[in-house]
C-alpha positions as CSV (number, residue, x, y, z in Angstrom):
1,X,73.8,-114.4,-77.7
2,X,70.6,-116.2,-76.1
3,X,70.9,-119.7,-75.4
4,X,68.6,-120.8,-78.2
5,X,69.9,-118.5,-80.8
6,X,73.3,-120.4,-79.9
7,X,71.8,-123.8,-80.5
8,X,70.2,-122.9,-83.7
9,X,73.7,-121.6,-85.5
10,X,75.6,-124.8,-84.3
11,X,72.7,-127.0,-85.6
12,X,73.3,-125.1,-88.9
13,X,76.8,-125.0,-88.6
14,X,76.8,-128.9,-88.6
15,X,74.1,-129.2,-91.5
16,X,76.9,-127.2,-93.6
17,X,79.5,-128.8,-92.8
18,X,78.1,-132.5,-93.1
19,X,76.8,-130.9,-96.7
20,X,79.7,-129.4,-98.0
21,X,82.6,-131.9,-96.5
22,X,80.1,-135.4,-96.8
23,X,83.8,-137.2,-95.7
24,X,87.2,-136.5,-94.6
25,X,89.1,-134.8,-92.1
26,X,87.7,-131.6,-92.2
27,X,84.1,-132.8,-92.3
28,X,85.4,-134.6,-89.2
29,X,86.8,-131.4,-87.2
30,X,84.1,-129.3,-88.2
31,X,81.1,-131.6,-86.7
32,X,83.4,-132.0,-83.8
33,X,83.6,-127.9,-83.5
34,X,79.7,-127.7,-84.0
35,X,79.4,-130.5,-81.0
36,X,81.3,-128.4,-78.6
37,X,79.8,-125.2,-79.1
38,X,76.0,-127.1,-78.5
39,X,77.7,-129.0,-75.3
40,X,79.0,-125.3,-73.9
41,X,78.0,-124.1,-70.8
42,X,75.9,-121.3,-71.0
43,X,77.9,-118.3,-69.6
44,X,76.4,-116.7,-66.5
45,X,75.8,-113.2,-66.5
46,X,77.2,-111.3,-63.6
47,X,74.1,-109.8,-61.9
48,X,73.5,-105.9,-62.3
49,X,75.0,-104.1,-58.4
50,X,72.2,-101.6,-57.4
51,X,73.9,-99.6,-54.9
52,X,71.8,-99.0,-51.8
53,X,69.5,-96.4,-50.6
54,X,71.3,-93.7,-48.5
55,X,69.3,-93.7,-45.2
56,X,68.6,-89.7,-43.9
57,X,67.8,-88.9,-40.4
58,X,65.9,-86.6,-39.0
59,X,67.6,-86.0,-35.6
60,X,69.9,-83.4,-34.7
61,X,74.0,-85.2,-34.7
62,X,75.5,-83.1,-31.9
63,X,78.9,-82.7,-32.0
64,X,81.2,-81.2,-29.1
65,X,82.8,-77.7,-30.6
66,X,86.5,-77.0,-29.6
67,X,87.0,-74.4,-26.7
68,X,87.1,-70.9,-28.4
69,X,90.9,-69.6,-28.3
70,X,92.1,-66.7,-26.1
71,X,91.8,-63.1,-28.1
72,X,94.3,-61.6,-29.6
73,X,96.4,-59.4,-26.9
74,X,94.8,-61.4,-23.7
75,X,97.2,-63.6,-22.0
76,X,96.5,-66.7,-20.4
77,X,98.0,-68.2,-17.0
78,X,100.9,-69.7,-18.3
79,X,102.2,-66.8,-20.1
80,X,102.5,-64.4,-17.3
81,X,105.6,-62.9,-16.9
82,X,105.9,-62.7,-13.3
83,X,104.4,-64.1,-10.1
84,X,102.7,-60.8,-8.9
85,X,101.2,-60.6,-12.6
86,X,99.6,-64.2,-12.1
87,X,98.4,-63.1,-9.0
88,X,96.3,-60.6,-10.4
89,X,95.0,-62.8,-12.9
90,X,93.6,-65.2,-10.4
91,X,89.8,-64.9,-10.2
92,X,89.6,-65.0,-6.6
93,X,85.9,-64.7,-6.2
94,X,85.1,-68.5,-7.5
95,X,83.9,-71.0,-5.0
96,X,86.7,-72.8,-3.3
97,X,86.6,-76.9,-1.5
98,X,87.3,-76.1,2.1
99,X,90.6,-78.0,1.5
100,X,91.6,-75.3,-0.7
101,X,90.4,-72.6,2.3
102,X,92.7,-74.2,4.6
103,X,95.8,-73.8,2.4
104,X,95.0,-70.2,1.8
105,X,94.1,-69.8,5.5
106,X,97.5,-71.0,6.4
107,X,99.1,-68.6,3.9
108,X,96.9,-65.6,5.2
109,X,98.1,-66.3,8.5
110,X,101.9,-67.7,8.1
111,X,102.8,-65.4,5.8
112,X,100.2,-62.7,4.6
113,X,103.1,-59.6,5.5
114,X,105.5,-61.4,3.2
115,X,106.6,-60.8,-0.5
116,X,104.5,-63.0,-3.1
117,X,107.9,-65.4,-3.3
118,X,107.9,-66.3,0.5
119,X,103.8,-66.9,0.3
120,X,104.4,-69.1,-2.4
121,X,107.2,-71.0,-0.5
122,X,105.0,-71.5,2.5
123,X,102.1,-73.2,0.5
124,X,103.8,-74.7,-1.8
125,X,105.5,-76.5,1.7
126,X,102.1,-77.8,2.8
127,X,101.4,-79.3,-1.2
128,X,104.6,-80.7,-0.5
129,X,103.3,-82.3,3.0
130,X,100.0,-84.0,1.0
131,X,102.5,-86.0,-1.3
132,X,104.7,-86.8,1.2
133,X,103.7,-89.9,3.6
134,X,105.0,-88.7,6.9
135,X,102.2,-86.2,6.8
136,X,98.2,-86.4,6.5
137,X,96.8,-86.4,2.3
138,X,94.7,-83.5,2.6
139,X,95.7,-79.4,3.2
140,X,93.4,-79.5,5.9
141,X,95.0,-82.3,7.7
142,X,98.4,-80.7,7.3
143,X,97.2,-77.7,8.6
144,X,95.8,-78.9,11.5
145,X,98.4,-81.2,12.6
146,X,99.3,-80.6,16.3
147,X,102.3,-79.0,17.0
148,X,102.8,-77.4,13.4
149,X,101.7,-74.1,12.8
150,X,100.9,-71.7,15.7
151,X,98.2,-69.8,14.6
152,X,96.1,-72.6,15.0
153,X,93.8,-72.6,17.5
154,X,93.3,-76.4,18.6
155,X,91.6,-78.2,15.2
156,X,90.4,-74.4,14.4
157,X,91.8,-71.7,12.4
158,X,91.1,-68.2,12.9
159,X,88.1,-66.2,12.1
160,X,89.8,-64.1,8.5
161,X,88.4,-60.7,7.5
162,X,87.9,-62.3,3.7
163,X,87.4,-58.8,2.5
164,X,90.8,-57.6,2.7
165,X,93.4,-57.6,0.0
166,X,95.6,-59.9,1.5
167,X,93.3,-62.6,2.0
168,X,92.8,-62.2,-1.8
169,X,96.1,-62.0,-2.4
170,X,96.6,-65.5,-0.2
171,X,93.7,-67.0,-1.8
172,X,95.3,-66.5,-5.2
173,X,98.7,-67.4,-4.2
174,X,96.3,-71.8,-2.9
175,X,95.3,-71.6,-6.0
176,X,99.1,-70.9,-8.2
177,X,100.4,-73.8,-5.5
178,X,97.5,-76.1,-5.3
179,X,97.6,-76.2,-9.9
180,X,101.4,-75.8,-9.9
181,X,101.0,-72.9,-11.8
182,X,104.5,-71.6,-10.8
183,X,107.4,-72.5,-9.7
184,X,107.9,-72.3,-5.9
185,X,112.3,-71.0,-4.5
186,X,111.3,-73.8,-2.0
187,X,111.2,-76.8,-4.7
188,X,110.6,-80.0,-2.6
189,X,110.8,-78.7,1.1
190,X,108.4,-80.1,3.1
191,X,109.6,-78.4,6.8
192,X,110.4,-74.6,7.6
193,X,110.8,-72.0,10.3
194,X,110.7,-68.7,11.2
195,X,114.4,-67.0,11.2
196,X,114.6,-65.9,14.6
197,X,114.6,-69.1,15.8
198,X,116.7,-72.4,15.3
199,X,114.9,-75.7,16.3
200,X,116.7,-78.9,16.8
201,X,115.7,-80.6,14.1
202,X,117.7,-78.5,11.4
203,X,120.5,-80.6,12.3
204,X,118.5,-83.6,10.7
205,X,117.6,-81.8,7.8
206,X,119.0,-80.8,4.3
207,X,118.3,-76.5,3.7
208,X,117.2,-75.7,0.8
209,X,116.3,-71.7,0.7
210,X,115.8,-68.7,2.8
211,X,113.1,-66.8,1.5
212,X,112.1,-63.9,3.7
213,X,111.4,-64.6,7.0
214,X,111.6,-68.3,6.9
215,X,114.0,-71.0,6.1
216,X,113.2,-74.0,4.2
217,X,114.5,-77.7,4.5
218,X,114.0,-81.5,3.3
């Protein structure tokens, strides 16, 4: 009901009343009822919600799609079940740092005649060296250390015919100990020799494996 239209029934509403009732108490309570329906407040009308526009765009929304997952039948790196079979799933043709090429130099030369095992042990000795602060950070520093590995020829390694199968077989075996990928019979050595000899400083250290033609320690 409109404001006016309001007005007009209480004016009428009174005009009865004071007609029909000229005295009394109902006369009384019905003017008074007509009074407060013309002082009411108008009631405000809640105002209509218009939702707003959706906004289109016209550009492209890129979003990143999830790596595609191995197919059925091809196993990944982590489900080989044995060292030589990781090996052979190395892709030793990808460009490697020159840090990297030292730790597979020194395997190719320390140990290239050696079962898979006792390559592993000797890299995974000079990762060892990197986290350990008695020795330089880097493969290359370790490597080239005075007094530490004998095929080196001052701060120069050897020239390495890298079209053989062993220097494939030593770069795979930097790349299993450089990522961790298995786990090394040498665990946290970080000194070894060859077996036909016995230097001093054994008697300093704690031996942890012999693995082919070398012995480990801590």
């Amino acid at each position: 009901m409109s404001r006016k239209t309001a007005t007009i029934a209480a004016i009428a509403g009174l005009a009865i009343a004071t007609t029909m009732f000229p005295g009394g108490p109902d006369a009384a309570a019905l003017a008074q009822a007509a009074h407060e329906q013309l002082t009411a407040p108008t009631p405000v009308e809640a105002p209509e919600l218009v939702p707003e526009q959706i906004q289109f765009t016209s550009e492209p929304v890129v979003q990143s799609l999830p790596a595609p997952a191995p197919q059925s039948g091809t196993p990944t790196l982590t489900e080989a079940g044995s060292l030589g079979e990781l090996v052979g799933m190395i892709d030793t043709a990808t460009p490697m740092s020159q840090d990297l090429r030292c730790l597979a130099g020194a395997v190719y030369f320390e140990a290239r005649g050696e079962a898979l095992a006792g390559q592993l042990a000797v890299a995974q000795v000079i990762v060892n060296r990197t986290e350990d602060g008695r020795f330089p950070r880097s493969y290359c520093g370790v490597v080239a250390q005075p007094g530490q590995f004998s095929f080196m020829r001052g701060r120069r390694m050897p020239a390495i015919p890298e079209g053989s199968a062993a220097w494939h077989r030593a770069v795979a075996v930097a790349h299993i100990a450089d990522k961790g990928l298995w786990e090394s019979e040498a665990g946290r050595a970080v000194f070894f020799h060859a077996r036909y000899v016995t230097p001093g400083w054994t008697r300093t250290k704690t031996r942890l494996a012999r693995i082919d033609t070398h012995v480990f320690y801590r």
